[in-house]
SETITOR-717141 format. One line per 8 residues: number of its first residue (from 1); their letters; for each residue y, x, z of C-alpha. Coordinates in steps of 0.1 Angstrom, whole numbers. Example, Ala and Ser with C-alpha at 12.3 -4.5 7.8 and 13.67 -1.06 7.14 Angstrom:
BEGIN
1> as> -45/123/78; -11/137/71;
***
This chain:
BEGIN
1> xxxxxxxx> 379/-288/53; 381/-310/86; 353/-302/111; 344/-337/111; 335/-336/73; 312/-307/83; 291/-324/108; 295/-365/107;
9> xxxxxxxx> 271/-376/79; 293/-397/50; 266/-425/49; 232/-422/65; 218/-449/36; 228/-427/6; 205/-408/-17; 205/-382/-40;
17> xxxxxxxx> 178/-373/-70; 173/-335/-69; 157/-319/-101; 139/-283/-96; 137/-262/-121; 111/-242/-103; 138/-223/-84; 133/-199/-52;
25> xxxxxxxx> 162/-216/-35; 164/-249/-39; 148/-261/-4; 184/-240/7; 200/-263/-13; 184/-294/-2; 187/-284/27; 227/-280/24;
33> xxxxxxxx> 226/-317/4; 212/-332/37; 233/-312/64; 266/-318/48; 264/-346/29; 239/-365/51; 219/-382/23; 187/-387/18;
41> xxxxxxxx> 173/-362/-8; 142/-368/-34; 132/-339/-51; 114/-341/-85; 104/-311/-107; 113/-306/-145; 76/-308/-157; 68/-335/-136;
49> xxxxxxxx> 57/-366/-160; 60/-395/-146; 94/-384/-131; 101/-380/-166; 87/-418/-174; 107/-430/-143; 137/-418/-149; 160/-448/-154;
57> xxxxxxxx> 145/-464/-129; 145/-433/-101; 184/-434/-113; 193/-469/-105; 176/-460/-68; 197/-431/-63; 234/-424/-57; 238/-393/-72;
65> xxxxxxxx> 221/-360/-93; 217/-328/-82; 201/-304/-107; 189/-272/-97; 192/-234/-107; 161/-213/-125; 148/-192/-149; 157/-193/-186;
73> xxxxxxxx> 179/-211/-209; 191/-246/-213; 185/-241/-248; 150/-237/-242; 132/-277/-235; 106/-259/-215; 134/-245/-190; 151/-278/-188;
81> xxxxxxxx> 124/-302/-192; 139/-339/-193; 177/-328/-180; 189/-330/-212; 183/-367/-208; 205/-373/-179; 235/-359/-205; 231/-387/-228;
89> xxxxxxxx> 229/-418/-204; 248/-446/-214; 279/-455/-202; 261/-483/-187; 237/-460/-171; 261/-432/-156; 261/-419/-121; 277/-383/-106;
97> xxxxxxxx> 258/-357/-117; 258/-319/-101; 245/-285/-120; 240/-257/-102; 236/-224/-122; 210/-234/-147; 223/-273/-144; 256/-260/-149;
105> xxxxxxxx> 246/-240/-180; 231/-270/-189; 261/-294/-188; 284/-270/-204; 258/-265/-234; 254/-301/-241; 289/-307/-241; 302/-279/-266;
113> xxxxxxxx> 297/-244/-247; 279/-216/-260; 254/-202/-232; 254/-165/-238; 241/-134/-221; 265/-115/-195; 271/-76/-207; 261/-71/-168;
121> xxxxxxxx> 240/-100/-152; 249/-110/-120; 221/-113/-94; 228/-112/-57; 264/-104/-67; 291/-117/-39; 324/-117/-57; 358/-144/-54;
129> xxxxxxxx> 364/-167/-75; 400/-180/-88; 409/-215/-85; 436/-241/-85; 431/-262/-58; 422/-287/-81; 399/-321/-81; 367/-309/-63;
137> xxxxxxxx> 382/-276/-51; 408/-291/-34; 417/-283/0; 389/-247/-3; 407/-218/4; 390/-183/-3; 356/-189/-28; 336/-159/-21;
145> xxxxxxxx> 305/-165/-44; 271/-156/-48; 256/-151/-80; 228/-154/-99; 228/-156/-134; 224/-134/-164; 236/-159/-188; 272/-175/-188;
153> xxxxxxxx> 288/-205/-205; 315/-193/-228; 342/-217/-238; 354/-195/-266; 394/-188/-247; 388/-149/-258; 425/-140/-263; 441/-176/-249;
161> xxxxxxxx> 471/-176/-225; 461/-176/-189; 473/-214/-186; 445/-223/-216; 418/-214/-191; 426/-244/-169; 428/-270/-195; 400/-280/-222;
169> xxxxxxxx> 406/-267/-255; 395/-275/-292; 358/-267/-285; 352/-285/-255; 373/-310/-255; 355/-329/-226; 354/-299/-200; 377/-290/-179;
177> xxxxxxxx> 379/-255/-162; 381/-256/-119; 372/-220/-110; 370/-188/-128; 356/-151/-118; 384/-129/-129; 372/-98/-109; 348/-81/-135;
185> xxxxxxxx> 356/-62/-160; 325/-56/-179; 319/-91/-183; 358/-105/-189; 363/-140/-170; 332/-162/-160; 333/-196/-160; 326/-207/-121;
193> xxxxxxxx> 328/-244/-119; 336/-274/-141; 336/-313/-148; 334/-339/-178; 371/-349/-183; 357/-385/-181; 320/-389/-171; 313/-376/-138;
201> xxxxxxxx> 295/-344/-139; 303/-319/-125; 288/-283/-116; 291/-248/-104; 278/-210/-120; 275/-199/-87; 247/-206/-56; 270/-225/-31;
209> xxxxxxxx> 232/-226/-6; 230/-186/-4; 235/-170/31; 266/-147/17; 286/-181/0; 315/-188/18; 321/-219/39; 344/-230/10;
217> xxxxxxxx> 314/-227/-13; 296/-254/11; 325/-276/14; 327/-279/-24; 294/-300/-23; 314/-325/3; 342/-325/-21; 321/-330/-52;
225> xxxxxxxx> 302/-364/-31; 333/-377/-20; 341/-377/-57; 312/-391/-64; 311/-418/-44; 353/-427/-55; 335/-427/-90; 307/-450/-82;
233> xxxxxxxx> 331/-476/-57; 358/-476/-85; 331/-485/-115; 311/-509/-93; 283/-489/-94; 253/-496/-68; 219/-495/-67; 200/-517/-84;
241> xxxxxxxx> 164/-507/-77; 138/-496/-48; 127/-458/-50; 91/-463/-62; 67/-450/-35; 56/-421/-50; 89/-403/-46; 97/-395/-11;
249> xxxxxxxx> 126/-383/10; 124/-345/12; 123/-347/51; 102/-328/75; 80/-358/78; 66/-352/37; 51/-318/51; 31/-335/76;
257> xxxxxxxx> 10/-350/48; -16/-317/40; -12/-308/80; -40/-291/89; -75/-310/104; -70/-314/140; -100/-308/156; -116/-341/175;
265> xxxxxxxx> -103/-361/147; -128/-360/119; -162/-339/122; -162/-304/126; -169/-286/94; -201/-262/84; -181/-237/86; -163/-246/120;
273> xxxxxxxx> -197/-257/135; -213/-218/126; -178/-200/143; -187/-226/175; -222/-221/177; -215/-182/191; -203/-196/222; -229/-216/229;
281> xxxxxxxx> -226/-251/242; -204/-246/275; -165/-258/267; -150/-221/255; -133/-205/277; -114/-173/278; -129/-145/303; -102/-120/308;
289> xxxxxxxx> -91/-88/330; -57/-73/332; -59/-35/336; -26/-3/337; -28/10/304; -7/41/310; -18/69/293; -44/48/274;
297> xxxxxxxx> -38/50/230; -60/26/211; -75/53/190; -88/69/226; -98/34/241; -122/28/204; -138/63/206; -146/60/243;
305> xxxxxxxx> -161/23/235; -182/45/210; -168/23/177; -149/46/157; -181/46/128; -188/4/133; -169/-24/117; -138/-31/140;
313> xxxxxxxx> -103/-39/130; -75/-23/151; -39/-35/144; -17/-7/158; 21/0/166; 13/40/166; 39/44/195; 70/34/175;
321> xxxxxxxx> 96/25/189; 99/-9/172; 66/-18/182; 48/-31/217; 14/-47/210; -18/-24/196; -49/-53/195; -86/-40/192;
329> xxxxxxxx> -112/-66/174; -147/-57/180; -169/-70/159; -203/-84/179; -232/-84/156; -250/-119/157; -221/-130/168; -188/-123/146;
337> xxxxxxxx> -185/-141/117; -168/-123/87; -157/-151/62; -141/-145/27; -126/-166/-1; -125/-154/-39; -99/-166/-59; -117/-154/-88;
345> xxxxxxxx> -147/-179/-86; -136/-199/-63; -157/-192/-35; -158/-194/4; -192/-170/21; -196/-169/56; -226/-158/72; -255/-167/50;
353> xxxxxxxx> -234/-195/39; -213/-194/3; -195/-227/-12; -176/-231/-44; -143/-249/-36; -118/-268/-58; -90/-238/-50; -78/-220/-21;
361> xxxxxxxx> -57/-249/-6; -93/-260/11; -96/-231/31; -64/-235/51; -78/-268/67; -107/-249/74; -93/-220/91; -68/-244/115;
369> xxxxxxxx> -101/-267/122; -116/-233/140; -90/-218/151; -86/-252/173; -118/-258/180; -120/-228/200; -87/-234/220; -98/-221/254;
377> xxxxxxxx> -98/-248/282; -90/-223/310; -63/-246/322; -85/-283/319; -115/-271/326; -138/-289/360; -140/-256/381; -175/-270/390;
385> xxxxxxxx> -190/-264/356; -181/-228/362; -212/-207/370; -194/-174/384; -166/-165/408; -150/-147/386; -148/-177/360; -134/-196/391;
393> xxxxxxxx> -107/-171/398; -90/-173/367; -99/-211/358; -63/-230/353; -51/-194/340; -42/-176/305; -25/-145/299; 6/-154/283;
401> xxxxxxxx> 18/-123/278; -9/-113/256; 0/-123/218; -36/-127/208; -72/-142/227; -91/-142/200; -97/-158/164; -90/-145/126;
409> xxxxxxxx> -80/-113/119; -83/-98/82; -59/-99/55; -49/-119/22; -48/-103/-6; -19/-105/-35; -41/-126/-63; -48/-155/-31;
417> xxxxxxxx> -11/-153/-25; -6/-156/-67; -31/-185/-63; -14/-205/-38; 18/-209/-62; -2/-212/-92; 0/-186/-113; -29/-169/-135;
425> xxxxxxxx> -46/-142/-124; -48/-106/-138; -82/-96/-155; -108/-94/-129; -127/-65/-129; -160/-64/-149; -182/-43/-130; -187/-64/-104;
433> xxxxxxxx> -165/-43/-76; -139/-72/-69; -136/-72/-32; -123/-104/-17; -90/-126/-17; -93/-137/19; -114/-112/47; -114/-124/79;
441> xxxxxxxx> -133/-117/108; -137/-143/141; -136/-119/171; -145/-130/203; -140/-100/217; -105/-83/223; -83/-57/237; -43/-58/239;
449> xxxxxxxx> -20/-33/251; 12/-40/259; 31/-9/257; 64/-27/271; 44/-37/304; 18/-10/303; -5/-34/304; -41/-39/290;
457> xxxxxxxx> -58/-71/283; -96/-73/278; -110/-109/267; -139/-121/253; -145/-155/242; -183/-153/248; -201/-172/275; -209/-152/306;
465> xxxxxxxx> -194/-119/293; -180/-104/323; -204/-76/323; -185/-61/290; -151/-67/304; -156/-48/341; -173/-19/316; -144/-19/295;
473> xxxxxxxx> -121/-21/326; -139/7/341; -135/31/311; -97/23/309; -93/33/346; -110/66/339; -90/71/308; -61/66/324;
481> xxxxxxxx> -65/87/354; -74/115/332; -44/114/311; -27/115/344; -38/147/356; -43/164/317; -25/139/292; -41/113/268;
489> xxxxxxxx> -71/132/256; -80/133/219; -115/136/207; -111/145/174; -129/180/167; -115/208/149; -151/203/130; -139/167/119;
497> xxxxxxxx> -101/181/112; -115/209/88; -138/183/69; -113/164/66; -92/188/51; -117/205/32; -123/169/17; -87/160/7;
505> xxxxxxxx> -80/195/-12; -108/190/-30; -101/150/-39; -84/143/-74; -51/127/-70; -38/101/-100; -2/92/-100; 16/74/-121;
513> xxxxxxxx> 34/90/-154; 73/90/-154; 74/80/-193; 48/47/-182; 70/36/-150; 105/42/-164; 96/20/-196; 80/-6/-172;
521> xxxxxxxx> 119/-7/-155; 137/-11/-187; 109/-40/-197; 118/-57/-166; 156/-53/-170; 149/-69/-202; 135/-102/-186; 167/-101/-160;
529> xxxxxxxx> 193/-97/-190; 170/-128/-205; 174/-152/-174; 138/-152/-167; 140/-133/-127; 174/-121/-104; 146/-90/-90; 115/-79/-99;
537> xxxxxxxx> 95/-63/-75; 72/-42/-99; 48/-15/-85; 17/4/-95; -11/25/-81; -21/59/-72; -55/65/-66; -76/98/-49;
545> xxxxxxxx> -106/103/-65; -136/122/-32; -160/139/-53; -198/135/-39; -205/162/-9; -245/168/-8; -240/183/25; -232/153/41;
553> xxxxxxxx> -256/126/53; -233/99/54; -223/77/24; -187/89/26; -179/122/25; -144/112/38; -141/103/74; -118/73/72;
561> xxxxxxxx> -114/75/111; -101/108/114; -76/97/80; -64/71/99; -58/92/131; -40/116/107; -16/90/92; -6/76/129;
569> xxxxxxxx> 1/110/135; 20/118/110; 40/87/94; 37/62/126; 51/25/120; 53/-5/141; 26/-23/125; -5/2/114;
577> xxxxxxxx> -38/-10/108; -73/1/103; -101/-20/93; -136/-14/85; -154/-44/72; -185/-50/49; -173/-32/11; -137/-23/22;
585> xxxxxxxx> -119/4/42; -79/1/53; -60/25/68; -23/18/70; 7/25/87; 33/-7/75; 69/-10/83; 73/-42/76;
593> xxxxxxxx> 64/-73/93; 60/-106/70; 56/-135/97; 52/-136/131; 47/-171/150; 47/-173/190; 27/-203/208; 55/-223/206;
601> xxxxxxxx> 68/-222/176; 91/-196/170; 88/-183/132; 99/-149/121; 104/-127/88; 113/-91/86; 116/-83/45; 122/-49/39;
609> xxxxxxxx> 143/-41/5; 166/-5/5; 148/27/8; 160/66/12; 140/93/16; 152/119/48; 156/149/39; 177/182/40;
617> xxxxxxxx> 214/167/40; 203/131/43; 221/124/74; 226/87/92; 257/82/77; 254/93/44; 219/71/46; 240/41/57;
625> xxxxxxxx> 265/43/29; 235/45/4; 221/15/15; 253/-6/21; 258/1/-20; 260/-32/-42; 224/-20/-57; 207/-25/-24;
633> xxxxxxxx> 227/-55/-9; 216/-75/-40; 181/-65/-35; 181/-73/0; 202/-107/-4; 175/-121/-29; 150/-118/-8; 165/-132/24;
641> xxxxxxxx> 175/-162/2; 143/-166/-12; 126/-165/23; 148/-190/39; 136/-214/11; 97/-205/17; 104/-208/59; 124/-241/54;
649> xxxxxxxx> 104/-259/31; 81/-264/65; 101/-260/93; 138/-278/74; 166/-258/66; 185/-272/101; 159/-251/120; 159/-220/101;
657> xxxxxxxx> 181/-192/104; 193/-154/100; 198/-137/131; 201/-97/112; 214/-92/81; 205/-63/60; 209/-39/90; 199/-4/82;
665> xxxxxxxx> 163/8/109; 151/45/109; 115/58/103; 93/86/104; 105/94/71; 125/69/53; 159/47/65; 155/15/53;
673> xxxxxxxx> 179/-18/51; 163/-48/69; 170/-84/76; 158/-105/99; 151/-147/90; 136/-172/120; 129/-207/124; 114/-228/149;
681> xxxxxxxx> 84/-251/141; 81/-288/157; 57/-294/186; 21/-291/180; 18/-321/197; 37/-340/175; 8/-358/148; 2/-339/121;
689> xxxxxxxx> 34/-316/128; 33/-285/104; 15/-253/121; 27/-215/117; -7/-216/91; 17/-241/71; 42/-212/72; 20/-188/63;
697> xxxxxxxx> 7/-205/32; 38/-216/16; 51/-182/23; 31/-167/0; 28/-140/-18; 53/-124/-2; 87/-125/-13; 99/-88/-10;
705> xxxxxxxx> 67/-80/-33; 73/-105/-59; 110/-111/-67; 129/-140/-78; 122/-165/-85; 91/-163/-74; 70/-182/-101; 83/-168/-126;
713> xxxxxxxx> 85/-129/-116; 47/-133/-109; 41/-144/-141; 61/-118/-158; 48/-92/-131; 9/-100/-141; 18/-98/-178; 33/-63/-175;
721> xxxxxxxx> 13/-46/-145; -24/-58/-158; -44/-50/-126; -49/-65/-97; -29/-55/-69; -55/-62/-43; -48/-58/-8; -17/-38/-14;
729> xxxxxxxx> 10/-63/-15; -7/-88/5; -8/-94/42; -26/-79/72; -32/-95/112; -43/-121/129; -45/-159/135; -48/-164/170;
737> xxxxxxxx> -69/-196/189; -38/-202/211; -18/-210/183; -1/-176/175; -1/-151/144; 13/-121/130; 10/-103/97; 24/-75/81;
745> xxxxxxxx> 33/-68/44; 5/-46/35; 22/-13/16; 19/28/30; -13/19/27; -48/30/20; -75/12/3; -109/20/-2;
753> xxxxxxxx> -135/-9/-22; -170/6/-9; -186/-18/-36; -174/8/-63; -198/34/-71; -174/67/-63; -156/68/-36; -121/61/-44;
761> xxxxxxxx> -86/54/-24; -60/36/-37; -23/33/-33; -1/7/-41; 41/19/-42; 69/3/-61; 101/-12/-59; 131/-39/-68;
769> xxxxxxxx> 141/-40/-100; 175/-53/-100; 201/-54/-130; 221/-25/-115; 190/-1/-113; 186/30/-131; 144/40/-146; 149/72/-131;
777> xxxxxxxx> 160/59/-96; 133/35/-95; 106/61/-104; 119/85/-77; 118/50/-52; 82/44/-63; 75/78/-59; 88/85/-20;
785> xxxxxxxx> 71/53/-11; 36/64/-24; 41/101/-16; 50/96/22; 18/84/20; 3/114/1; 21/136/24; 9/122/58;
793> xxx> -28/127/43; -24/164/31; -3/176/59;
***
């Protein structure tokens, strides 16, 4: 194709009526619909109602049909909802139509194709397809396509001559054949694209939106509008009617609707009012000191401080060498605020305060509204409202550099993150143990090293708090002069080692039976042979049982300090954690980042899918080649497509992007393959412009523990797991009052709900299942993932 057809829209006044089938891709596809064929693009959903009640009229309004891929079958009306109807317009009522995957299945169905299963389903399979040059794949050269699909249309040519598969035959008389996937052998030839020998519809098997489709794929969209719009000049068909106002362009401008509560606008909420009232009534503003951190660890800096046994929340790189930020949240009582949502009953408890809330799309607003309210006026502020010299040394100043001046941190938990896309929740348990969906604390008091500057930032968001921060400063300097003359110093005692030990060997371990996980796999490869998911991410849980230690005079005879100081130790990863807050204890040590967002807008994902275990023999090649396998491309590819959907249904598919794909990164222990998606939000300034929050909650849960599509595999994935995942699976770090954030995928990790009556920690581990997985290879996956866990707390 011309570069011109690429990049100059074909008419800026042209719309096209999307239907989703409840897809993971489709704001990829709309996305593609609005780059390359410049039209305006209204997107309705299958179940939606009043769409359905609409429909002649939304079609006189629009110049074309898209509809969507999903889960299922076209033969099943709650898959298709009212598609079937756009098959049977009138000849009076026709306009181009386009299926993709599911819509394609769809228009080959209702127009004399059987839609059967594949002998080997297709998901995240990138494979070239055979055509002719013909009608809308004229001009394409090379079709490398990415598919999808378990199910295929079948237009009965078993046995014909090779010219029979470009021409209709008997059986379908009104569909013509334009591309063909010749290249498997297990499955025979696969039906890639077709049209109506007279109406115009047209559509495609494969996903022309997905990162690994070739250009050609793309270009076949241009081709199939200028079709469509020949069609609609050479029948005289126009629009006839308005687009009522309930349907609006899918633009950037429809996300701005739910934007957060800008503070200043409306009143400040209860809960907003109670985070405020800490600071008292002077405008906030961020006391800060910048101190050398060399030779100064995190773990050091909070036992010096003397907080290793209080509540705190430490988000840790553990010296890896992907990592550069530890950040220390102190929790001040009186002062911090730890607030928590339910999405069991619904309920939002801060302080003394609890609500009952309509759903967990009210806290969001909430959170934004505080986080903004407590913006720190360093740089406006009248320097003669300032009481101290040092406020009036560093008034009109903020340390960039430092990712985080205070706010939320905490985590969100699986079940909120099933909540948010509206899918049921597993059985809650009954004994009154659940701990909570959302945890965060407000701290107002923080520490950040920067290990790439060797650099420490103490801040405090507290009125006249300097005396803390010169103390703090104080005790760095001393810490790091000592490590100068006798390196960083631990103060771990062999006492707290050997009780540590002692503990563990005597702890029950619980792991999952082979027999129980390996007929979970082959239950989920049923669902992908079925069309319901591409990739199911299922998991499970191992759990250590402490028994009771009369000895000890504290309620735990585990010290979850010296665990986590253990685990750092021995399994270090960029993006650790340990938190001890009211009824819960996590110690983690995460590879994978979820979403980062700078202060001005720069979005980024870092799924994780493709895991080997080192070992004797396993060397960086042979890792490499392993992961670079068909198996773990596919798993990887899903994902990344499925993420680009979540990050550009806020930010728009023209500003999203992959910068690494499925590169393989070395650990402590494991090689993994890893990709790497960014996008860039719009000003803040902007009114009511989408904030990384935005990202955050439409990014949820996230995709590399779910599957895809994501509705769907939840659904399935409750069904057949039947237990909450908890924290495990959810995300872990911070929200920050300049407007930045980062949070980590919360797996490697260890979980302890103090509500329960014995102590007990848990372990979440699991994996991608994928059509081209084995039960035994995705037991053994499950199995390294939980026991590099296991390991790093026995060695």
């Amino acid at each position: 194709m011309g570069s011109v057809t690429r990049t100059t829209p074909l008419n800026e006044q042209l719309s096209i009526l999307y239907v989703d089938c409840f897809d993971s891709f489709t704001n990829n596809i709309i996305g593609l619909l609005e780059e390359r064929l410049g039209a305006n693009v209204i997107m309705v959903r299958i179940d939606d109602k009043q769409a359905d009640r609409d429909l002649h009229t939304l079609l006189r309004a629009v110049d074309g049909v898209v509809i969507g891929p999903g889960p299922g079958h076209p033969g099943n009306p709650q898959d298709v909802g009212f598609i079937n109807k756009l098959w049977a317009l009138s000849d009076s009522e026709l306009l181009p139509i386009f299926g993709i995957c599911l819509g394609f299945q769809s228009l080959c169905l209702n127009h004399g194709a059987d839609v059967k299963r594949l002998e080997s389903p297709r998901h995240g399979i990138v494979s070239r397809s055979t055509h002719q040059g013909t009608d809308i794949l004229k001009g394409l050269g090379d079709l490398d396509c990415t598919q999808y699909h378990s199910l295929h249309a079948d237009l009965e040519l078993t046995g014909a001559r090779p010219t029979h598969f470009w021409q209709p035959n008997n059986v379908c008389p009104d569909l013509l054949p334009l591309a063909w996937d010749l290249s498997d052998g297990n499955n025979g030839p696969v039906l890639m694209a077709v049209r109506h020998v007279s109406k115009p519809f047209w559509g495609c098997q494969f996903h022309p939106e997905s990162i690994c489709t070739s250009e050609a794929g793309k270009d076949l969209l241009v081709n199939w509008w200028r079709h469509a719009l020949q069609w609609s000049a050479h029948n005289g068909r126009v629009k006839t009617m308005e687009l009522p106002g309930r349907y609006l362009p899918n633009s950037l401008s429809s996300f701005f609707v739910d934007a957060p509560i800008q503070s200043g606008h409306l009143q400040a909420s209860h809960l907003a009012q109670e985070l405020r009232s800490a600071a008292g009534r002077d405008d906030i503003f961020l006391r800060w000191a910048k101190y050398p951190a060399q030779g100064v660890t995190p773990t050091v800096l909070l036992e010096k401080l003397g907080h290793r046994d209080d509540e705190v929340i430490l988000l840790d790189s553990q010296g890896h060498n992907m990592g550069r930020f530890d950040i220390l949240g102190l929790v001040v009582p009186g002062k911090t605020a730890n607030v928590t949502y339910s999405s069991y009953d619904r309920t939002l408890r801060y302080g003394n305060h609890f609500k009952n809330i309509d759903s967990i799309e009210e806290c969001w607003p909430l959170f934004q509204e505080a986080l903004d309210i407590y913006y720190p006026q360093n740089q406006e502020i009248d320097r003669s409202k300032l009481r101290s010299d040092m406020d009036r040394f560093i008034a009109g100043h903020l340390p960039a550099d430092s990712p985080f001046w205070g706010g939320f941190m905490g985590y969100i938990s699986y079940e909120a993150g099933l909540e948010t896309i509206d899918v049921g929740l597993p059985e809650k348990p009954t004994d009154g143990s659940a701990i909570p969906d959302i945890n965060f604390a407000f701290i107002h008091r923080s520490i950040v090293i920067d290990h790439h500057t060797n650099q420490i930032y103490v801040q405090s968001l507290l009125p006249n708090d300097w005396t803390w921060i010169l103390r703090v400063g104080s005790l760095i300097d001393s810490v790091s002069a000592a490590s100068s003359k006798s390196g960083c110093p631990s103060l771990t005692s062999i006492a707290d080692t050997r009780h540590l030990n002692d503990t563990l060997a005597r702890s029950t371990i619980t792991r999952p039976t082979g027999d129980s996980y390996r007929a979970q796999v082959q239950n989920c490869q049923d669902h992908l042979r079925a069309g319901d998911s591409y990739e199911l991410c299922l998991t499970d849980e191992s759990s250590i049982v402490i028994p009771s230690d009369p000895s000890s005079n504290s309620h735990s005879p585990l010290d979850a300090w010296s665990l986590y100081k253990k685990m750092r130790l021995n399994n270090p990863a960029p993006h650790g954690a340990y938190l001890n807050l009211p009824n819960i204890s996590i110690v983690g040590t995460s590879p994978e980042r979820f979403l980062s967002w700078s202060r001005g807008g720069h979005c980024q994902f870092r799924p994780i899918k493709g895991t080997v275990k080192k070992g004797p023999g396993m060397t960086h090649s042979i890792a490499s080649e392993i992961l670079n396998s068909s198996k773990e491309r596919a798993e990887n590819l899903m994902i990344v497509d499925l993420i680009r959907h979540d990050l550009s249904g806020v930010v728009g598919a023209d500003n999203t992007w992959v910068s690494k794909l499925m590169v393989m990164e070395e650990y402590e222990k494991v090689y993994q393959l890893v990709s790497v998606i960014e996008g860039q939000l719009p000003p803040a300034e902007l009114p009511g412009a989408p904030r990384g929050l935005h990202v955050l909650k439409n990014s949820l849960p996230p995709g590399s523990m779910t599957g895809a599509p994501k509705k769907r595999s939840c659904e399935i994935l409750v069904d057949m797991e039947k237990r909450p995942r908890g924290v495990y699976a959810g995300v872990l770090g911070y929200m920050d009052v300049g407007g930045a954030g980062d949070f980590a995928v919360v797996i490697r990790t260890l979980v302890r709900n103090k509500l329960e009556e014995q102590e007990v920690w848990r372990i979440g581990a699991g994996g991608a299942v994928t059509i081209q997985s084995t039960d035994e290879g995705e037991f053994e996956e499950m199995e390294i993932k939980a026991g590099s866990v296991l390991e790093s707390m026995m060695k």
